[in-house]
MARDO-357678 format. One record per residue (C-alpha): residue number from 1; x, y, z. Coordinates in nm, 2 decimals. Example, Ala and Ser with C-alpha at 12.3 -4.5 7.8 and 13.67 -1.06 7.14 Angstrom:
<panus>
[panu 1 [1.23 -0.45 0.78]] [panu 2 [1.37 -0.11 0.71]] 
</panus>
This chain:
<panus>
[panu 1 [0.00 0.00 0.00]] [panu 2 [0.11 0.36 -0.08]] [panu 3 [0.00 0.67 0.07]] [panu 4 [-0.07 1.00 -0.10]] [panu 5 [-0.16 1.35 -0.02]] [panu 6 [-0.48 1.50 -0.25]] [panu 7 [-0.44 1.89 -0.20]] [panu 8 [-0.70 2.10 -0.24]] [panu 9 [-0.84 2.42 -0.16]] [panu 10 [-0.92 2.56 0.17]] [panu 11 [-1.27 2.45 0.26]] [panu 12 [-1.28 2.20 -0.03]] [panu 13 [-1.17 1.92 0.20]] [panu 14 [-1.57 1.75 0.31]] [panu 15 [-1.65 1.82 -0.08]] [panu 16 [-1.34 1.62 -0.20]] [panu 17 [-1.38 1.29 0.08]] [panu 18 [-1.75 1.29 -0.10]] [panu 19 [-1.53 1.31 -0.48]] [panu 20 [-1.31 1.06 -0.38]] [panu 21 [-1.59 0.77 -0.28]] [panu 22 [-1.76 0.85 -0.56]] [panu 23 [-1.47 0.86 -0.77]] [panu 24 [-1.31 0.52 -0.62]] [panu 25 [-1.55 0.22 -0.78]] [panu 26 [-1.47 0.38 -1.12]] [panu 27 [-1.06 0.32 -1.11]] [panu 28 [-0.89 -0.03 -1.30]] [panu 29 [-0.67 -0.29 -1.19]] [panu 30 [-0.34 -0.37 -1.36]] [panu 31 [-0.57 -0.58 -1.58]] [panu 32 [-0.78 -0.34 -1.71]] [panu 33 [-1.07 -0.42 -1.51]] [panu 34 [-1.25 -0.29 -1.21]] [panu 35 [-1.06 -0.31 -0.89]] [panu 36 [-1.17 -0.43 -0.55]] [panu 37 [-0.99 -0.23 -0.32]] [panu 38 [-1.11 0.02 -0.03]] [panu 39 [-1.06 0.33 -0.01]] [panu 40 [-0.85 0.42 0.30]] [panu 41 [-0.86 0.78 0.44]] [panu 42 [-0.60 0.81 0.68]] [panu 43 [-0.64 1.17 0.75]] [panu 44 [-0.80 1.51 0.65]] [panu 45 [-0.61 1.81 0.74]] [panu 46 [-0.64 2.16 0.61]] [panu 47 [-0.61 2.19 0.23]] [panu 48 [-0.62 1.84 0.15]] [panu 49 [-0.66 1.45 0.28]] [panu 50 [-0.43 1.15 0.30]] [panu 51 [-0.52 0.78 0.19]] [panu 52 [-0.39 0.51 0.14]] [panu 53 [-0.45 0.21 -0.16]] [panu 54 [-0.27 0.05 -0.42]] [panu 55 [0.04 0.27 -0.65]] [panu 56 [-0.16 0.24 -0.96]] [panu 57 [-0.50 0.35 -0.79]] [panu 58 [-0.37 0.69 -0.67]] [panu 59 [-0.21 0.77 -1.00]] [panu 60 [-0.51 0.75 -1.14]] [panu 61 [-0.68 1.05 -0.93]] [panu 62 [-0.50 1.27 -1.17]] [panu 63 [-0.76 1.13 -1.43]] [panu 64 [-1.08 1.19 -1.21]] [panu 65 [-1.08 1.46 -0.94]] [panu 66 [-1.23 1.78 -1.04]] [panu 67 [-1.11 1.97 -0.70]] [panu 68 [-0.77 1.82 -0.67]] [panu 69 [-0.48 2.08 -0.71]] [panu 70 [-0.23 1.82 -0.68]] [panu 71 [-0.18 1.47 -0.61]] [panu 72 [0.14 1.37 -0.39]] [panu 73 [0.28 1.01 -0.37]] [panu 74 [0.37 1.04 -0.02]] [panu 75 [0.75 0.88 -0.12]] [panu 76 [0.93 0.90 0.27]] [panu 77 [0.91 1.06 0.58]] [panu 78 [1.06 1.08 0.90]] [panu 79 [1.15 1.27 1.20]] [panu 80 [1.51 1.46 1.22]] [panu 81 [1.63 1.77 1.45]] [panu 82 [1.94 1.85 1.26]] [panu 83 [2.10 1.93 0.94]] [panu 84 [2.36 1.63 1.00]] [panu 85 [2.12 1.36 1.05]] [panu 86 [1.94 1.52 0.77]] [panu 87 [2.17 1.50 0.54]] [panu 88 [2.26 1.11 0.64]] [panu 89 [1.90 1.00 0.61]] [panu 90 [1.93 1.11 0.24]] [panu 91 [2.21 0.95 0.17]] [panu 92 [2.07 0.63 0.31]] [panu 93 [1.74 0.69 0.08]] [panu 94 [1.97 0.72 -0.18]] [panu 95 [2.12 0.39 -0.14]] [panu 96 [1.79 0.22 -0.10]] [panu 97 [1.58 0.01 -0.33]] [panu 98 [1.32 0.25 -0.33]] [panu 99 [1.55 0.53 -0.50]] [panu 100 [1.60 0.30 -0.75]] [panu 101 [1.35 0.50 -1.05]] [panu 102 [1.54 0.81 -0.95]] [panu 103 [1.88 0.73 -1.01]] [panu 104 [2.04 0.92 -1.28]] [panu 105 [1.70 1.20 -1.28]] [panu 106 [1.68 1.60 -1.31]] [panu 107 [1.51 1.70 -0.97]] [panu 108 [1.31 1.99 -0.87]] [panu 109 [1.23 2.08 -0.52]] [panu 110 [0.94 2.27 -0.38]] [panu 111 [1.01 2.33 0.04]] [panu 112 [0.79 2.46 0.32]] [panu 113 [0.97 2.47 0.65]] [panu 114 [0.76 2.56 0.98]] [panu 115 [0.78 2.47 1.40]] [panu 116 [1.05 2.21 1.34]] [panu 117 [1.44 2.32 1.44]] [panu 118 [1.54 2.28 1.10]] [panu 119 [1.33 2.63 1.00]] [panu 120 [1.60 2.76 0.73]] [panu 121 [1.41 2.66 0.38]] [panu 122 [1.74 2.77 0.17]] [panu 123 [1.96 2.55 0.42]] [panu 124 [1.70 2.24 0.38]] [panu 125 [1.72 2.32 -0.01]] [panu 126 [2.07 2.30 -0.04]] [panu 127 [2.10 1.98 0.18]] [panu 128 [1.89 1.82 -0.10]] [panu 129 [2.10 1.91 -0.38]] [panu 130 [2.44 1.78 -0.22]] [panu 131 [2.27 1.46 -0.16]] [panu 132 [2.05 1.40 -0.46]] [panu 133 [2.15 1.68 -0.70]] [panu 134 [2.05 2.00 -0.79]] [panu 135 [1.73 2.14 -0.91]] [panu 136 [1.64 2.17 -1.26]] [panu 137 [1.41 2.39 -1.46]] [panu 138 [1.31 2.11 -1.71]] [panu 139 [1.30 1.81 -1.45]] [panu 140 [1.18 1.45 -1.43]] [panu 141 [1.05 1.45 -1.09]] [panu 142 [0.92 1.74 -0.86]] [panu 143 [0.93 1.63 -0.48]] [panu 144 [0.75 1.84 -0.21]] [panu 145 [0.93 1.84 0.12]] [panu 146 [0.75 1.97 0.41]] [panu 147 [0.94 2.03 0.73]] [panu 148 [0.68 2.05 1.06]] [panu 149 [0.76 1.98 1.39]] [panu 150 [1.06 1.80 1.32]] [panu 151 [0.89 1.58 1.10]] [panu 152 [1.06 1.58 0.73]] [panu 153 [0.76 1.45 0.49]] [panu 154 [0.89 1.43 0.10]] [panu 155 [0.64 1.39 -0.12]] [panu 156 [0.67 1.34 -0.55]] [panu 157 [0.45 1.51 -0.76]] [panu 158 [0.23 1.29 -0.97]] [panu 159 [0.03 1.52 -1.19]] [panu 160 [0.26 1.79 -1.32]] [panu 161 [0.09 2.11 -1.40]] [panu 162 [-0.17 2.23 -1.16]] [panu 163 [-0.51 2.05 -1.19]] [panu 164 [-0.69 2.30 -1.28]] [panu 165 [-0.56 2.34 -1.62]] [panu 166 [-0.80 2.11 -1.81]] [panu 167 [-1.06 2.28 -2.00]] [panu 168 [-1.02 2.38 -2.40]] [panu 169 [-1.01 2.74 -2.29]] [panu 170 [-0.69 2.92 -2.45]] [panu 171 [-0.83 3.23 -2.39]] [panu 172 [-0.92 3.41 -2.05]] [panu 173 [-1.17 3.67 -1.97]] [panu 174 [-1.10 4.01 -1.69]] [panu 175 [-1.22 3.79 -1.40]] [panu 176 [-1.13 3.43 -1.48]] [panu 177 [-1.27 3.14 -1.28]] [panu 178 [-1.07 2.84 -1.18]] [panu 179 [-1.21 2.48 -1.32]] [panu 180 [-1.14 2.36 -0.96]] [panu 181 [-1.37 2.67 -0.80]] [panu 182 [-1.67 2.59 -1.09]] [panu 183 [-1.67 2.23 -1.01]] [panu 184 [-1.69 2.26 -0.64]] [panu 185 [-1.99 2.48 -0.71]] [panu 186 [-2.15 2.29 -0.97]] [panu 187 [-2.14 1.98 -0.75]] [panu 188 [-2.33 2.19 -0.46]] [panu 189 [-2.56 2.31 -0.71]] [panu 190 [-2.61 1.94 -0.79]] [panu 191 [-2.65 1.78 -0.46]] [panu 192 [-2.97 1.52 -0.42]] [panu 193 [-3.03 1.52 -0.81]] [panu 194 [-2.96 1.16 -0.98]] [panu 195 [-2.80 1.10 -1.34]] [panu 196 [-3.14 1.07 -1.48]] [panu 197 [-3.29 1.39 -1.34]] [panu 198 [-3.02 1.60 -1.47]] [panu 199 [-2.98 1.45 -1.81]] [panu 200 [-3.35 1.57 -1.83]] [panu 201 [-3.27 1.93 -1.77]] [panu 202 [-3.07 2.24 -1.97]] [panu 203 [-2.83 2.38 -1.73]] [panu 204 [-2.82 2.81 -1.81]] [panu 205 [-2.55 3.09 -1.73]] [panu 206 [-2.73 3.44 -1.81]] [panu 207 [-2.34 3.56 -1.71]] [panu 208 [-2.14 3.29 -1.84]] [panu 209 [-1.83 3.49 -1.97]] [panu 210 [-1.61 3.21 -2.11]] [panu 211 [-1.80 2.94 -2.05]] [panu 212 [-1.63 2.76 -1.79]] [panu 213 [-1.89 2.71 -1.51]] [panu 214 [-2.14 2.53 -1.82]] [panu 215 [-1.79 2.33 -1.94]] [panu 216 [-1.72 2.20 -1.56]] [panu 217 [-2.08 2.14 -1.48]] [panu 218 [-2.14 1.91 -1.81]] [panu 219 [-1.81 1.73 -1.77]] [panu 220 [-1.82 1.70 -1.38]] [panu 221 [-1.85 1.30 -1.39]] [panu 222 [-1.60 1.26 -1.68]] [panu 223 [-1.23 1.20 -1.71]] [panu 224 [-1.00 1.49 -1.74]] [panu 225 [-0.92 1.52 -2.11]] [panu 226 [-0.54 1.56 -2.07]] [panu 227 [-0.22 1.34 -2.16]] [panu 228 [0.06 1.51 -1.95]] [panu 229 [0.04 1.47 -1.66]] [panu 230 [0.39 1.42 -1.45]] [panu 231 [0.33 1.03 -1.40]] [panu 232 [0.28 0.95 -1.75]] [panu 233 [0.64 1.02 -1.79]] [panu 234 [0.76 0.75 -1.57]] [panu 235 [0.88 0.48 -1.76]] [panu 236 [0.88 0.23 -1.50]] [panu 237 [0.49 0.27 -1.42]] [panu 238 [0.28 -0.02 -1.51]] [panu 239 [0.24 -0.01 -1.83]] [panu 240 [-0.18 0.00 -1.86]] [panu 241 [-0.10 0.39 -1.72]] [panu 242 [0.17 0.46 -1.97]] [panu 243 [-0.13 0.40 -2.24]] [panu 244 [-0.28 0.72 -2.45]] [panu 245 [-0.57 0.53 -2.48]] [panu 246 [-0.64 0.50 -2.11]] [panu 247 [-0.94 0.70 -2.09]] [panu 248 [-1.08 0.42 -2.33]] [panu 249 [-1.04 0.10 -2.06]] [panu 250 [-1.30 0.34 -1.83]] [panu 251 [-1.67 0.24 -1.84]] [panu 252 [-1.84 0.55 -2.06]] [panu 253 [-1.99 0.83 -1.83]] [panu 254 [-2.30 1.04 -1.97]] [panu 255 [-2.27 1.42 -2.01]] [panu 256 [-2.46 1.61 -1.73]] [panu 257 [-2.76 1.77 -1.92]] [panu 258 [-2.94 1.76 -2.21]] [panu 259 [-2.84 2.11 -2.29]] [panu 260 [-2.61 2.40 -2.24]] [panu 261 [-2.69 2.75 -2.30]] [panu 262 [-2.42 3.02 -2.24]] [panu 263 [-2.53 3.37 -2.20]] [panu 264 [-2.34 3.74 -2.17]] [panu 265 [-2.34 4.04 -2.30]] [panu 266 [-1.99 4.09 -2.43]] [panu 267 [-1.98 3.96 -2.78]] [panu 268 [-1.56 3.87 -2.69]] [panu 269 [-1.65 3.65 -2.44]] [panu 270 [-1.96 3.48 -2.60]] [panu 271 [-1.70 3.38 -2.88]] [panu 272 [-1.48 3.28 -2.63]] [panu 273 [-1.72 3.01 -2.47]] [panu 274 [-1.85 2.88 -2.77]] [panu 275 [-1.46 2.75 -2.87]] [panu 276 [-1.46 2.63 -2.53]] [panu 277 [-1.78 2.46 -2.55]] [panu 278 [-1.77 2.35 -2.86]] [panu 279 [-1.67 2.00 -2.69]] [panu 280 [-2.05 1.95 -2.63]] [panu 281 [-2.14 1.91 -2.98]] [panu 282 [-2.46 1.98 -3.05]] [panu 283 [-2.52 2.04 -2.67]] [panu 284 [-2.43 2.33 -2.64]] [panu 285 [-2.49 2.70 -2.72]] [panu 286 [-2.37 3.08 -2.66]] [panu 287 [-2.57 3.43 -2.75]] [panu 288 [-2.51 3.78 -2.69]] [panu 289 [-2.76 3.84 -2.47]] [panu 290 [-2.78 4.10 -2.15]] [panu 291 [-2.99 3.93 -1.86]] [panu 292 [-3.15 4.29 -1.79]] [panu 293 [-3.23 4.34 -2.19]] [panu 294 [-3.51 4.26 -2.39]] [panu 295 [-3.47 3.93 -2.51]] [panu 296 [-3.36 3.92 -2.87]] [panu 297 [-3.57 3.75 -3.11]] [panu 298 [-3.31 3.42 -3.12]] [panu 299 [-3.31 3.48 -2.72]] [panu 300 [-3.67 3.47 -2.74]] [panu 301 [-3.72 3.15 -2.90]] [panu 302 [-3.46 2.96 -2.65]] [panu 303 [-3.67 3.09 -2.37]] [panu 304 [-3.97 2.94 -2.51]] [panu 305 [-3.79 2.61 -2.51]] [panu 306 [-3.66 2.65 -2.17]] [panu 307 [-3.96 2.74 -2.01]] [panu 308 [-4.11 2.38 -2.15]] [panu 309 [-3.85 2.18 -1.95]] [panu 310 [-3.67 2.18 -1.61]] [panu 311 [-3.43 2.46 -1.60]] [panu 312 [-3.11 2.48 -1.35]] [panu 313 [-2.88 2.78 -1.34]] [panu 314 [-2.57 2.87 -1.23]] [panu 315 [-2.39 3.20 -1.24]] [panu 316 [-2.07 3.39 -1.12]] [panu 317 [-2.19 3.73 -1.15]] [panu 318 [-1.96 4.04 -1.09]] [panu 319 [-1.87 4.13 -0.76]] [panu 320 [-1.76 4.50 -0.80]] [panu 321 [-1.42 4.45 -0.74]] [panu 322 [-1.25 4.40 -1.08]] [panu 323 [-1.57 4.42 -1.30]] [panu 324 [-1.82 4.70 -1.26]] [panu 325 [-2.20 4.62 -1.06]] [panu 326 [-2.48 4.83 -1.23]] [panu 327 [-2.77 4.63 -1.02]] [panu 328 [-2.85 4.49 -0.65]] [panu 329 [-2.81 4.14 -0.56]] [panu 330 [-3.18 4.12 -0.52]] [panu 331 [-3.22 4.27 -0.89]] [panu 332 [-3.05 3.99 -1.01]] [panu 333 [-3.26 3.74 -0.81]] [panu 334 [-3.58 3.87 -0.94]] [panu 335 [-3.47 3.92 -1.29]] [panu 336 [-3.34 3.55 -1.29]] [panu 337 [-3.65 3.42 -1.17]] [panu 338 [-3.84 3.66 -1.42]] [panu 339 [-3.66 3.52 -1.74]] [panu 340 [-3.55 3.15 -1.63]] [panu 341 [-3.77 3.03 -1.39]] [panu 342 [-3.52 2.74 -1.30]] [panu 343 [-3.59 2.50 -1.04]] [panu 344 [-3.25 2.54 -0.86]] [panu 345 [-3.04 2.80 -0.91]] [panu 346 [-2.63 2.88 -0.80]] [panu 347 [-2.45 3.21 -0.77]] [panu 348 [-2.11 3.26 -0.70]] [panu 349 [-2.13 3.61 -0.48]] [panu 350 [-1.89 3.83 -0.28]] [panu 351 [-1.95 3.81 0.06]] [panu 352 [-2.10 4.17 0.06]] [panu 353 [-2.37 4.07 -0.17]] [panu 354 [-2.41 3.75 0.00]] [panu 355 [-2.50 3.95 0.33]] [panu 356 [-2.82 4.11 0.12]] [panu 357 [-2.96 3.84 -0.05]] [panu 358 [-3.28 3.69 0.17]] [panu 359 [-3.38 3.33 0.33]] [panu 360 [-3.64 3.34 0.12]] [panu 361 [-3.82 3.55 -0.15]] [panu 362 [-4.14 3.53 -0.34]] [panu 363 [-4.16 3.65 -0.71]] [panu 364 [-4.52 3.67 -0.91]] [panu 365 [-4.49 3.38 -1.15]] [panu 366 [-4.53 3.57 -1.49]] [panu 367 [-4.61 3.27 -1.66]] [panu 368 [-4.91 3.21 -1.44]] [panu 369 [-5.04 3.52 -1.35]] [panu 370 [-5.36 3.42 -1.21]] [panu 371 [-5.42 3.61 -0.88]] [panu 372 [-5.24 3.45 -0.56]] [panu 373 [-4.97 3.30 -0.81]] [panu 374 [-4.60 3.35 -0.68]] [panu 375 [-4.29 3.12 -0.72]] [panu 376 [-4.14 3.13 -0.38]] [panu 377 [-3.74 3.06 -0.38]] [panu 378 [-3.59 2.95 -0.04]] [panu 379 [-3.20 2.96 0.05]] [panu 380 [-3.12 2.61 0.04]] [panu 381 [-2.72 2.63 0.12]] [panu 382 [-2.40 2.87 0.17]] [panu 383 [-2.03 2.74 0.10]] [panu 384 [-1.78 3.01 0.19]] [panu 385 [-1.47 2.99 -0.05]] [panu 386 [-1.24 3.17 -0.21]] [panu 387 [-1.22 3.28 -0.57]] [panu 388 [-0.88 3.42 -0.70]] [panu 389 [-0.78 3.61 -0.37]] [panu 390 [-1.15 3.68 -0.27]] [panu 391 [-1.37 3.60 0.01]] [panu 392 [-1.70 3.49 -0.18]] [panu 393 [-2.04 3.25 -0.13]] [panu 394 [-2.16 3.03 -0.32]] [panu 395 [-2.55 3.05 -0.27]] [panu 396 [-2.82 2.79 -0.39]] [panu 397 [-3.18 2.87 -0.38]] [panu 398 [-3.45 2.61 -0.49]] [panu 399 [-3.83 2.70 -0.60]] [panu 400 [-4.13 2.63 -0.37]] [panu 401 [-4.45 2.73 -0.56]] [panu 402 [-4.73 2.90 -0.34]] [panu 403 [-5.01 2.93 -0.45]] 
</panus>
């Protein structure tokens, strides 16, 4: 068995336990076929938990996890007080079997030194390079050492380039949002619907910029369509992970919803998300449209469509901090409700505007408007997070027709 270390983002870690189960059944033996192991959760600290399964198991998180930022193959660790002994317990790795796929190798070192006597990150840096060598801009293997209380923990980087990087985006808008942040709120817009409800439902953004909220929220339950990550690299992995074809050996997951539509009311961006979804084919689709505008004629005819099925939405509206605010947070609400009438809806707010939205709020159903009709919206959850540097909420309401 084989420990690693799935980081993540502060308050991710109860989301990513509940990724990782549902993740697990999905994940091959050597042979191609579904394992039978269990999942072992040794710990979960701040920014990220540690398990423990089979090598070829955790390699193959890289190829599933949609809040991940890394995942680290916890390679040794032990306890040591000075630079002497440290510098002797390398050597001793060194000389072990289980350097043995490192001999010869570029390294790289990432270090974080804290409470532990041996505090001097430059020291501890240059203690690893005597030893093993020195770092390398283009390397074979990155290893994370983390120095706490004494206790020297060096982990290897399995998955190369931040996590994140895995939609077809090549182009970014004035506020981008991480893949990781959209799918942790796309999963708690999501929560208690099956497969089958949501591939009976179009999934909206009336402020979908470049798309990648829709993109994360279609492709929530699929593989991560990448072919670099650090581990592939390895020669000596087993050789069903070496494959390109990997993806191929997994049982076929269904897109999300039945349909996609990508709203916002800078023609730049619109063009943006349409390259970026144009993965969906045929599922897919992005206007120029400005939520408080008339509807244009095409807009017009989409609504009529959408207002014949179950509608979800998700949105990360501006906050006022980088991009200007020309309406209230309960403008918004209503004028969501107004045009979409979705079931469930998500927004991705600053805390500011999360402070003035209600528990609950009623809005005259339009649709209807027989006397007494209302759709009444209730505040069914809160996650606290943060989005590039920012406090925000991410804020779910769910309809409850009075009548």
């Amino acid at each position: 068995m084989t420990k690693f270390f799935i980081s993540c983002a502060l308050g991710f870690e109860e989301e990513l336990q509940l990724e990782l189960k549902e993740i697990w059944p999905f994940l091959l033996d050597l042979d191609g076929r579904p394992h039978s192991s269990a999942l072992d959760i040794i710990t979960v600290d701040k920014g990220g938990i540690e398990i423990q399964c089979p090598f070829h198991l955790g390699l193959q998180l890289n190829l599933f996890s949609k809040l991940s930022h890394r995942i680290l193959w916890r390679f040794q660790e032990f306890r040591v007080r000075d630079f002497p002994k440290l510098f002797q317990r390398l050597q001793k790795i060194k000389s072990s079997n289980e350097f043995a796929p490192f001999m010869n190798k570029k390294f790289n070192y990432e270090i974080a030194a804290s409470k532990s006597r041996l505090n001097n990150e430059k020291r501890i840096a240059a203690v690893f390079t005597e030893c093993w060598g020195g770092p390398k801009t283009h390397s074979d293997y990155c290893f994370y050492i983390r120095m706490y209380d004494d206790l020297c923990v060096i982990s290897v980087d399995t998955s190369g380039e931040h996590l994140h990087y895995r939609s077809q985006r090549t182009e970014q808008g004035a506020a981008p949002l991480r893949e990781t942040v959209a799918a942790f709120c796309a999963r708690q817009l999501l929560k208690g619907l099956s497969a089958v409800e949501m591939q009976k439902m179009s999934l909206v953004d009336p402020m979908a910029g470049t798309g990648t909220l829709l993109s994360e929220s279609m492709s929530l339950f699929q593989p991560v369509v990448r072919d670099d990550f650090a581990f592939q690299k390895w020669p000596w992995i087993p050789k069903l992970l070496q494959s390109k074809d990997l993806r191929k050996n997994y049982l076929p997951m269904p897109l999300c919803f039945s349909q996609l539509y990508a709203l916002d009311r800078e023609a730049s961006l619109v063009a943006i998300a349409k390259k970026q979804l144009a993965a969906f084919d045929g599922h897919a689709q992005a206007i120029e449209q400005d939520l408080f505008a008339q509807p244009s004629t095409e807009m017009k005819a989409i609504l009529k469509e959408l207002h014949s099925q179950p509608v979800l939405l998700i949105s990360n509206p501006p906050y006022g901090e980088r991009l200007k605010v020309d309406f209230t947070p309960l403008q918004l609400l209503s004028r969501i409700v107004d045009v979409y009438r979705p079931l469930r809806f998500g927004l991705l707010l600053s805390q500011a505007q999360a402070l003035e939205i209600p528990e609950k709020f009623e809005n005259k159903n339009t649709a209807n408007p027989s006397v007494g009709s209302v759709d009444s919206y209730f505040l069914q959850s809160k996650s606290k997070i943060q989005n590039g540097g920012l406090s925000v909420e991410f804020c779910v309401y769910t309809l409850g027709k009075i009548v």
